[in-house]
C-alpha positions as a printed Julia matrix, in Angstrom:
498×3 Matrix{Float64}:
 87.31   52.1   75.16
 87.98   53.73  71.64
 84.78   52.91  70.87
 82.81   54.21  73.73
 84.89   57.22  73.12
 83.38   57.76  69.6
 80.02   56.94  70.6
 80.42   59.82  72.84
 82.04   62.09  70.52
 79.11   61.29  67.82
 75.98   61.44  70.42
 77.6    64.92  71.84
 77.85   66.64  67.45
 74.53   64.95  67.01
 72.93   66.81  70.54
 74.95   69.96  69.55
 73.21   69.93  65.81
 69.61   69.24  66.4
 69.36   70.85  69.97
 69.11   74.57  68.28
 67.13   73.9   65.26
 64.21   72.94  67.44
 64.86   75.78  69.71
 64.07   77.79  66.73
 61.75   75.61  65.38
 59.85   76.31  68.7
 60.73   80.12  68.14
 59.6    80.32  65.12
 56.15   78.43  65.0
 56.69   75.51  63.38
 57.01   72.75  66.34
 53.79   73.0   68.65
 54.05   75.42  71.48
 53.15   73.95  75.02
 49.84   73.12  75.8
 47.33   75.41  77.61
 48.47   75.51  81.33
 45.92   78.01  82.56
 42.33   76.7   84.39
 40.93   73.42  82.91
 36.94   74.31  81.62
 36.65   70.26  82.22
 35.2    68.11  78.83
 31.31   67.76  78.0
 29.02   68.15  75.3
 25.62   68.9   75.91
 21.98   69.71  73.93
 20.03   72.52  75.38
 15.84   72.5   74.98
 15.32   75.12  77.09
 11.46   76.74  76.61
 12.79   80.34  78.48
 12.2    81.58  81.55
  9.67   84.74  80.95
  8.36   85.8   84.48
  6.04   88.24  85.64
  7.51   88.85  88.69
  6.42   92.46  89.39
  8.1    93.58  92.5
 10.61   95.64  90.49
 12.54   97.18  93.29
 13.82  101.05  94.25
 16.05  101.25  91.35
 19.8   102.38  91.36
 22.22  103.73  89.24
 22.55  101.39  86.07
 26.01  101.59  83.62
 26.22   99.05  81.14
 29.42   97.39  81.02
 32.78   97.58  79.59
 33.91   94.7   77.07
 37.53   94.71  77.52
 39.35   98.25  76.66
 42.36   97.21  78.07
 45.22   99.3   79.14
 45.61  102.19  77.84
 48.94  102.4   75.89
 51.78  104.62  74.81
 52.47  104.59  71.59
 50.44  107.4   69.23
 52.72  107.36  66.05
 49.79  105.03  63.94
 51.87  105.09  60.2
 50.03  105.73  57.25
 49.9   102.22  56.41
 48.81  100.49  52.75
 46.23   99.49  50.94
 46.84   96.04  49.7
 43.79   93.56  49.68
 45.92   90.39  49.56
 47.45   88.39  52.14
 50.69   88.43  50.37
 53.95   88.02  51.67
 56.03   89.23  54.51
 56.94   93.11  53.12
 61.09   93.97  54.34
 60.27   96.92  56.33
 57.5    95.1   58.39
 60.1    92.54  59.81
 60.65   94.04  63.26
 56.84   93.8   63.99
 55.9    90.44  66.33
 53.8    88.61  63.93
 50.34   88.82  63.48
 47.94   85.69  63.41
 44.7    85.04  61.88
 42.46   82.11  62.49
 39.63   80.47  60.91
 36.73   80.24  62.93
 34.57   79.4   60.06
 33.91   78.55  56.04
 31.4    78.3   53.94
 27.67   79.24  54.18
 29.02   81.78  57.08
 28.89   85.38  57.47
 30.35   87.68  60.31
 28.22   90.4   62.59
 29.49   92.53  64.98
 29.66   90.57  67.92
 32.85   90.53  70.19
 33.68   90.51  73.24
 36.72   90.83  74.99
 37.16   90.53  79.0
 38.47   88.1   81.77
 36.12   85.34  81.94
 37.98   82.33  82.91
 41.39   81.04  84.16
 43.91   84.3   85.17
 42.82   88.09  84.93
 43.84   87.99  81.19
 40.61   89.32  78.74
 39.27   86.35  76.99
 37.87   87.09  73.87
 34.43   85.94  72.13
 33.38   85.95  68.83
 30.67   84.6   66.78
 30.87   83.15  63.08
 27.51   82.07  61.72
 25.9    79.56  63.91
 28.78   79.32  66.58
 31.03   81.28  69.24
 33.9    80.55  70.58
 35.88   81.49  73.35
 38.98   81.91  73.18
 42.08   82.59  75.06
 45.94   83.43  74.04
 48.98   82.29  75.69
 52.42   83.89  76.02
 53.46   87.39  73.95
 52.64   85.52  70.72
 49.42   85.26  71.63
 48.95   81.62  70.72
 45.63   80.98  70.67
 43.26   78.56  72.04
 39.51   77.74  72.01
 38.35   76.37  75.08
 34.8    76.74  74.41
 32.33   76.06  71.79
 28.49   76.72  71.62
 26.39   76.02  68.53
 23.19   77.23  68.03
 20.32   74.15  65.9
 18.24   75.68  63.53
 16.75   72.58  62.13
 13.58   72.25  62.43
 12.59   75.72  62.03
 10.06   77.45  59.45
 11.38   79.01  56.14
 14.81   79.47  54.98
 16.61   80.41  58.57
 19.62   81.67  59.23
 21.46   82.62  62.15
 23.18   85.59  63.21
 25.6    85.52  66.21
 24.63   89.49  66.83
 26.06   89.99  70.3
 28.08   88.42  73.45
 28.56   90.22  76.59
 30.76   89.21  79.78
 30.21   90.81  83.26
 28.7    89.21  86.84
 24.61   88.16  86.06
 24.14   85.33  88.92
 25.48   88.29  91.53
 28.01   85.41  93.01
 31.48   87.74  92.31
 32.39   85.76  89.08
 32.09   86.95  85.8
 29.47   85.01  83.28
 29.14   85.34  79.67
 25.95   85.93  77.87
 25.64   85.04  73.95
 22.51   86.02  71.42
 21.92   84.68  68.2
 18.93   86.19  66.08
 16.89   84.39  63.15
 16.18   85.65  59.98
 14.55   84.22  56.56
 18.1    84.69  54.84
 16.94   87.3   52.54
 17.44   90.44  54.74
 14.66   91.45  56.86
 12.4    88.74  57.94
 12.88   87.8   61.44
 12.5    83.88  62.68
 13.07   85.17  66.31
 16.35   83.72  67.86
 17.85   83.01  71.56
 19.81   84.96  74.41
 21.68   82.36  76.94
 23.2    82.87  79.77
 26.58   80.83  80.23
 27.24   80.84  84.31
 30.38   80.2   85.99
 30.49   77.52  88.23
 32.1    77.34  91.59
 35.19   75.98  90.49
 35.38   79.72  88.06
 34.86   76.92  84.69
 31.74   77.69  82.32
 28.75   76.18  82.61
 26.23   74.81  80.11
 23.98   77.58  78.66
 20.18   78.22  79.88
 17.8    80.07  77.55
 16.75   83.26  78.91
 14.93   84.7   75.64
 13.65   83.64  72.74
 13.56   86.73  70.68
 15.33   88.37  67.9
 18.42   89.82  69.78
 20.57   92.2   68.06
 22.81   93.33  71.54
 22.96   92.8   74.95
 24.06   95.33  77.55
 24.79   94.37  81.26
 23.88   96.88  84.28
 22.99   97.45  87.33
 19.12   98.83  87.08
 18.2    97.79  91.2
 19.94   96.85  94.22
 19.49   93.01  93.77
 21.9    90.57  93.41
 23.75   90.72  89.8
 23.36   92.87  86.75
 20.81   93.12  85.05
 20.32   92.29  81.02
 18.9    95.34  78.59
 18.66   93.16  75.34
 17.64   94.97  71.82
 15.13   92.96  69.92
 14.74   93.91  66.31
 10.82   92.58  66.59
  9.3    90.81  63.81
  8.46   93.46  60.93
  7.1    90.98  58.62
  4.56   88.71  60.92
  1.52   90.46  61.29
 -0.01   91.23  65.28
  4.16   90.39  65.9
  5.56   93.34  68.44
  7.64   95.8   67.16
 11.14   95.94  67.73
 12.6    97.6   70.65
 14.02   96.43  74.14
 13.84   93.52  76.56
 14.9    94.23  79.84
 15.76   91.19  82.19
 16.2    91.2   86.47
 19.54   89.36  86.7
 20.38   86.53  89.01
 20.81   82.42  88.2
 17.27   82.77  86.3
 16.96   86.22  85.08
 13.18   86.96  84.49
 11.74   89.24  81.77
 10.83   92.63  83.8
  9.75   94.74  81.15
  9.69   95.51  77.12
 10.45   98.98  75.18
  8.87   99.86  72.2
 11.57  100.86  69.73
 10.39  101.07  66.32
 10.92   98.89  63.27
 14.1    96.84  62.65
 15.47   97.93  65.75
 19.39   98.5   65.19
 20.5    98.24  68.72
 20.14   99.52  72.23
 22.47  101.4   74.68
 22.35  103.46  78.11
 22.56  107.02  78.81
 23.38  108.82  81.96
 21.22  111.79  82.42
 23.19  112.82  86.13
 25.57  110.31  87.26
 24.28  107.58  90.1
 20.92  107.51  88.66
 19.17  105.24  86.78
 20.23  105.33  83.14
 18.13  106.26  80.25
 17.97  103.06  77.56
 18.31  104.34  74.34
 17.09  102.16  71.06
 17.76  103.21  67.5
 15.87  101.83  64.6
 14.63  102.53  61.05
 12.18  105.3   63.25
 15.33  106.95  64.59
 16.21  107.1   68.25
 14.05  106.63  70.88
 15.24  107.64  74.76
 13.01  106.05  77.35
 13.74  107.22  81.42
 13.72  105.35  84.51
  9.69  105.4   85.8
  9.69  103.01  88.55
 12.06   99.91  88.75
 12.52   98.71  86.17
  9.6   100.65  84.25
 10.41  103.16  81.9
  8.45  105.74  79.66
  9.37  107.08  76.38
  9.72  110.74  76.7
 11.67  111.7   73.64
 12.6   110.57  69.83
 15.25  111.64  67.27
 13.73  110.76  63.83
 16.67  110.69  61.99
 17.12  108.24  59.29
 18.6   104.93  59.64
 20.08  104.93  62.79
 22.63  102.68  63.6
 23.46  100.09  66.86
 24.19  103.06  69.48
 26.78  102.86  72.11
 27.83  104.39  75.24
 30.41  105.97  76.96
 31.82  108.85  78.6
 33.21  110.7   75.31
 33.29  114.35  76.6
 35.25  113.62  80.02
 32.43  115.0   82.06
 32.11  111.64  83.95
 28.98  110.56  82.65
 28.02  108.25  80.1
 27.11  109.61  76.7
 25.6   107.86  73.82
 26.79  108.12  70.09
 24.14  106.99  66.95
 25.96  106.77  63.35
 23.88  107.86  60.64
 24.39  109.99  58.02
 27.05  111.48  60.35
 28.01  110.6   64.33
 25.8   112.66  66.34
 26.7   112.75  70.16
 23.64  112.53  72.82
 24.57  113.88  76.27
 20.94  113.68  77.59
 17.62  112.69  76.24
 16.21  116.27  74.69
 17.68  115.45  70.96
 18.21  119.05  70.59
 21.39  119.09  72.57
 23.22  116.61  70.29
 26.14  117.23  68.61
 27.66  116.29  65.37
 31.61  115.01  66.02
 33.44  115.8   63.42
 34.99  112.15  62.42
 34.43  110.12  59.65
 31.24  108.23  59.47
 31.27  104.35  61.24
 30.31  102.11  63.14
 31.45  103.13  66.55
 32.55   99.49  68.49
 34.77  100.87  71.29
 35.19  104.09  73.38
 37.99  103.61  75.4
 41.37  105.95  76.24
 43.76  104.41  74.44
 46.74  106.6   74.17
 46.5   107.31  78.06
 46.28  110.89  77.67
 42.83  111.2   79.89
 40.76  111.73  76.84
 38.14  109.2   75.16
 39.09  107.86  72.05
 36.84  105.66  69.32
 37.12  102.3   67.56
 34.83  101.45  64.77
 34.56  100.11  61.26
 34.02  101.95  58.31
 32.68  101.01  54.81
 34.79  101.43  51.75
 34.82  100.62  48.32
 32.69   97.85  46.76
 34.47   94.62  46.24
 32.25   92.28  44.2
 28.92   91.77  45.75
 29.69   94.23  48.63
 31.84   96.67  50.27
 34.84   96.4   51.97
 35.21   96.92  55.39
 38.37   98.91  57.41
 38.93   99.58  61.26
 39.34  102.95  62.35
 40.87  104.71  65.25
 39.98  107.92  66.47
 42.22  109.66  68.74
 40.38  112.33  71.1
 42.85  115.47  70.84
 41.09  118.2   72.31
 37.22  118.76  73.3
 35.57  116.46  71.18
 38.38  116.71  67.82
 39.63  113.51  66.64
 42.71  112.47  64.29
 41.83  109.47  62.49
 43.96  106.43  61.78
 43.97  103.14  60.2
 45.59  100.7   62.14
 45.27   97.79  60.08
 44.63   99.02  56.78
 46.14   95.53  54.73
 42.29   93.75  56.67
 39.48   94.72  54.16
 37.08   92.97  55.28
 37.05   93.75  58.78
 34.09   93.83  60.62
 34.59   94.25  64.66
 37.5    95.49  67.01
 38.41   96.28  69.91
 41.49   96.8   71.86
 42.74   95.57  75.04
 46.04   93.8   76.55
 45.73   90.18  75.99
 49.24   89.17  77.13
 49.85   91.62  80.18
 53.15   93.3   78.73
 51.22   96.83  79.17
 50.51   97.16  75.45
 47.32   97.27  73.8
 46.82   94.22  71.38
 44.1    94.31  68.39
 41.36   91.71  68.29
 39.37   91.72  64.76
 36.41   89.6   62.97
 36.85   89.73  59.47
 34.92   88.24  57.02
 31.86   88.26  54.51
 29.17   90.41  56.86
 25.95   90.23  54.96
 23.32   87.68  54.34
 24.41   87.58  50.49
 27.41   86.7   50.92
 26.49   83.12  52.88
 26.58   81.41  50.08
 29.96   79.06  50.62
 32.12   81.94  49.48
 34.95   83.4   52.01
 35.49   82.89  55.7
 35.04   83.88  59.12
 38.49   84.91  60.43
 39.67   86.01  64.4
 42.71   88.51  63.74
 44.97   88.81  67.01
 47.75   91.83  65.76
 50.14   92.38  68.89
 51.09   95.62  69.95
 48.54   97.39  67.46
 48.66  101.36  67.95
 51.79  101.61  66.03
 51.42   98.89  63.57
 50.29  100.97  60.1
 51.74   99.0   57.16
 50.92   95.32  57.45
 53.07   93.27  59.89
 54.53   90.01  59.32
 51.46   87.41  59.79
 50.78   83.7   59.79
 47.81   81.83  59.18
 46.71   79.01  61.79
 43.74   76.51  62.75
 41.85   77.53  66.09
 43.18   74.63  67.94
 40.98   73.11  70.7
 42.39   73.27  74.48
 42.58   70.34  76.55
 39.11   69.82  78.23
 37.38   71.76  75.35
 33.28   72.38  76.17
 31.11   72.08  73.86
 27.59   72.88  73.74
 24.64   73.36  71.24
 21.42   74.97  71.88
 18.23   75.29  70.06
């Protein structure tokens, strides 16, 4: 009996030792978290041939008002105090005053031979009404979701993109993903476009838009070529009354193949096929493409930048349009719209040599904002206070064999006047953000691709990293952080396409 009794007493000080250092283990990061518990995507691998699907289908339709759509702002959130933040360009350790932050996580999505575009995408796709987000790294994306207020992450879907095979020195660039209803059947699909070039910097090799459907059961599908040119962004909307939105992709053409098209705009009828409608001339090494309201619930104007400047092109019949103005402003970058002056229309903003505003398609009516120069990635009201705010990245000093790169946040505080911030000024090599609420507490999260972002750089130096920075408007000086593999969900698709 003694000796059951000390059994006992030993098993209960053994249970009473170990049963709180794995709680905190568990806490803290170190013991695996519980597995994925939200919608299965189901396991498959699969090679995709596809030859396109160009049409010449030329019923085009009455035409209705088009908006392109909305990657994910999130909820807007509360907090406006944004710190001053440093400048360190290490990953160094965990500073003191930082230690009441939630940690910060980065995660490789790729090494070596890789560089990083601006590319994201960040909305519900699968599983619960939580924003997925998708990013590209060289000749992959991945979608990703997180789990919990952590925001452990998982990948639950892979798709590669084969360039073997193909002419010349080719490389890939994962230049855009967008996520919003193409089939017309009330769930959302995702849409991913890689385009080619010689690896030197501005010969095209053309490139692939696919369409990734959801099935019935709301899990992704395999992806079906839709395009084989040299995409550089996709926008979703709603050009006609048919079933599901329609795609407006930029192509950047093929400047260095002679009788090749110039660059400018594909636009695609949406539905399980979508079929090539019509094409936009935009000029040479077309940047980008983006719509333009002209009087709200008609059909936008498409906008394309390019080496040429800006080019606005209006609704003719369908899904016709005619160029009837151009901007020949130097250098224009990948455009994007919005409704920044709270007039309930959507606007368009161009970076240049400074951020010029377009409110309709006469380029005499633009305005100059007075913010620093950057790529604009997000318009979005993030401090709740009714007024559009901007998300971009912003070139700083050279680092080696190219600049570094910082996000920037511009807060909207009266009629087009901005205060600038830096909410995560310890990432120098940050390339594309946006914000939205990827664990549902109400608070807008940061999502961020960092990484080597020009063809130089692919030469097996640096990495393609996912930042996920909790709670972001008020983070300033850099939180505490942990590094971690992507790991792979159970039932993990994975596709590759050529």
């Amino acid at each position: 009996m003694k000796a059951v009794r000390s059994t006992l007493i030993t098993a209960v000080v053994l249970a009473g030792f170990w049963v709180p250092l794995i709680a905190i283990g568990w806490i803290a990061g170190v013991l695996p978290a519980a597995p994925w518990a939200g919608t299965s995507t189901g396991t498959g691998t699969s090679t995709d041939h596809g030859s396109g699907t160009a049409g010449t289908d030329t019923d085009h339709g009455s035409g209705t008002a088009g908006t392109d759509t909305d990657h994910g702002s999130g909820t807007a959130g509360t907090d406006t105090d944004h710190g001053s933040g440093t400048t360190g360009t290490d990953h160094g350790s965990v500073t003191e005053d930082a230690e009441p932050l939630r940690a910060a996580r980065w995660h490789l999505l790729g090494r070596h031979g890789t560089y990083v575009t601006r590319n994201l995408a960040v909305a519900h796709l699968v599983g619960d009404e939580r924003p997925e987000v998708v990013a590209g790294c060289g000749t992959t994306y991945d979608v990703v979701t997180t789990v919990g207020p952590e925001l452990t992450a998982l990948r639950l879907a892979r798709y590669t993109v084969d360039t073997a095979g193909r002419q010349g020195n080719v490389r890939a660039r994962p230049d855009s993903a967008a996520i919003g209803d193409v089939t017309g059947d009330g769930r959302p699909d995702l849409v991913i476009a890689w385009g080619h070039d010689n690896g030197a910097g501005n010969g095209s090799r053309g490139g692939g838009v696919f369409l990734v459907a959801a099935t019935a059961r709301g899990e992704l599908g395999r992806p079906r070529r839709v395009s084989g040119i040299t995409a550089r962004n996709v926008l979703l909307a709603e050009l006609d009354e048919r079933r599901g939105l329609d795609l407006v992709v930029a192509d950047r053409g093929h400047p260095w193949r002679p009788h090749a098209p110039e660059g400018g705009a594909e636009i695609s009828s949406g539905g399980a096929r979508p079929t090539r409608r019509a094409r936009i001339v935009g000029g040479e090494y077309t940047a980008g493409a983006a719509l333009l309201e002209r009087t709200a619930g008609e059909p936008p104007v498409v906008v394309v930048t390019s080496d040429d400047g800006v080019h606005f092109h209006a609704p003719a019949r369908g899904f016709d349009f005619e160029l009837v103005s151009h901007d020949p402003i130097s250098r224009a970058s990948h455009p994007i719209g919005g409704d920044v002056d709270g007039d309930g229309r959507r606007e368009v903003l161009v970076s240049a040599e400074a951020i010029r505003l377009y409110a309709s398609a006469d380029p005499s009516d633009a305005v100059t904002l007075s913010v620093p120069v950057m790529d604009v990635q997000q318009i979005a009201d993030l401090d709740s206070d009714g007024r559009a705010d901007l998300v971009g990245s912003r070139a700083g000093p050279w680092q080696g064999s190219g600049p570094t790169h910082e996000i920037v946040v511009a807060l909207q505080t009266g009629p087009l006047t901005f205060d600038t911030s830096k909410p995560a000024p310890w990432i120098r090599d940050a390339i594309d953000a946006r914000f939205a609420d990827l664990d549902g507490d109400g608070r807008l999260d940061l999502v961020i691709t960092a990484g080597p972002n020009d063809m130089f750089s692919g030469d097996g130096q640096g990495a393609c990293v996912l930042w996920l920075i909790p709670d972001a408007l008020g983070t300033g000086p850099r939180p505490p952080y942990e590094e971690r593999d992507l790991p792979d969900a159970p039932g993990i698709q994975t596709h590759t396409v050529r």
